[in-house]
DRENPA-532162 format. One record per residue (C-alpha): y, x, z. Coordinates in steps of 0.1 Angstrom, whole numbers, padded with zeros to 4 digits, always signed. Layout:
<nodes>
YXZ ...
</nodes>
This chain:
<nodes>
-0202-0083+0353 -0201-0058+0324 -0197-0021+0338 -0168-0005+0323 -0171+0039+0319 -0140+0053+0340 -0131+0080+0323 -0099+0098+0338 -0082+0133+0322 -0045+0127+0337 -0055+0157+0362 -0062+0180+0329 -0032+0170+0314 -0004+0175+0343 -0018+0201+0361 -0054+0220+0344 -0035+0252+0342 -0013+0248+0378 -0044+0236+0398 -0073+0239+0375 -0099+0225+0411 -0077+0200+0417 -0077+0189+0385 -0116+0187+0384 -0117+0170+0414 -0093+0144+0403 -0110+0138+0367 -0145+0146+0375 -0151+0134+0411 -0124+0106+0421 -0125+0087+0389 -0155+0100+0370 -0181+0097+0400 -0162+0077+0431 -0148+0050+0403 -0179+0046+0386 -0201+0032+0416 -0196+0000+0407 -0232-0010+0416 -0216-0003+0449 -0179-0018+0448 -0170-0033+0415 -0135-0019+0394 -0119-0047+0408 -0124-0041+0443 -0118-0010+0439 -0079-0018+0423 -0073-0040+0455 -0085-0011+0482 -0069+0020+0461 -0033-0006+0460 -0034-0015+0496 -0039+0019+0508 -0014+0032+0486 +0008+0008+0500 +0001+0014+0536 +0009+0049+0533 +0045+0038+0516 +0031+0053+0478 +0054+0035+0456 +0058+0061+0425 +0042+0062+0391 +0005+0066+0408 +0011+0029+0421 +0024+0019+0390 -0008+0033+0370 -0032+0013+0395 -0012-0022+0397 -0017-0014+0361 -0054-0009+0361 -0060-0033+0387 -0046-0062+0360 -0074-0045+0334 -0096-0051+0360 -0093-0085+0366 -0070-0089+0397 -0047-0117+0393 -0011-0119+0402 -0023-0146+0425 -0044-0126+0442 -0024-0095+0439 +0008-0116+0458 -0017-0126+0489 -0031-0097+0495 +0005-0077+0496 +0019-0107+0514 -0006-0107+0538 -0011-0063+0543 +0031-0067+0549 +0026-0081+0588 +0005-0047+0589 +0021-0022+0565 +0057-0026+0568 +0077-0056+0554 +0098-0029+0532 +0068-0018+0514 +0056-0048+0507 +0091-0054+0490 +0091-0024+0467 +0058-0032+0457 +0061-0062+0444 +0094-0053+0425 +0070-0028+0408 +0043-0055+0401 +0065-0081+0388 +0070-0054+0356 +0031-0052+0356 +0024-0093+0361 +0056-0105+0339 +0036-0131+0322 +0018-0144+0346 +0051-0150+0367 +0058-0192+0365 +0089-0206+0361 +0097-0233+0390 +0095-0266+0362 +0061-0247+0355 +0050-0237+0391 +0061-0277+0403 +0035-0291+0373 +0010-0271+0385 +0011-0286+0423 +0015-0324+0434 +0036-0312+0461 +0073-0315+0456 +0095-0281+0457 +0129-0289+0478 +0162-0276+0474 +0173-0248+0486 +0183-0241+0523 +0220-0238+0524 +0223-0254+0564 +0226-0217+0580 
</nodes>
């Protein structure tokens, strides 16, 4: 796979004059040495471990938003988005997993199927819905 340069100044920009080592540490370190290992863990893994721990921790702000975001640039699918939160939710908390995918539907919009779509796609029929409670 082609590496892509990470190259990060959100630190700089919100807070290089508040927290100037922070700031550094966030630009320099996290995303312009710890991101660009990909010999070691590709961009892709990387979107799926940063989300899920994230998650775990109950992180749903903007910083989730940027990586659900960057984890679509780098090649995580809605597919494989859905079964890894649906599957971290028995773990994390069944809340969480909620929130965040109300957050990734805005990220994933077009790769969200409509049922005539989703029932082409499988030879398995899709029922009605449970009303009998």
């Amino acid at each position: 796979m082609e590496r892509k340069e990470i190259k990060q100044t959100a630190g700089r920009t919100a807070l290089g004059e508040f927290a100037p080592e922070f700031a550094h540490l966030n630009d320099d370190i996290l995303f312009g040495e710890v991101w660009n290992r990909q010999e070691d863990m590709s961009l892709h893994d990387r979107s799926l471990t940063t989300i899920l721990s994230l998650v775990a921790q109950g992180i749903t702000d903007s910083s989730l938003k940027y990586h659900l975001n960057t984890a679509k640039a780098n090649g995580v699918t809605r597919q494989e988005f859905s079964e890894m939160i649906t599957h971290a939710a028995f773990y994390v908390g069944w809340p969480k997993a909620w929130a965040v995918f109300n957050m990734a539907k805005e990220v994933w919009t077009s790769d969200i199927q409509t049922k005539e779509e989703f029932q082409a796609s499988t030879p398995y029929p899709i029922g009605e819905p449970n009303t009998g409670y």
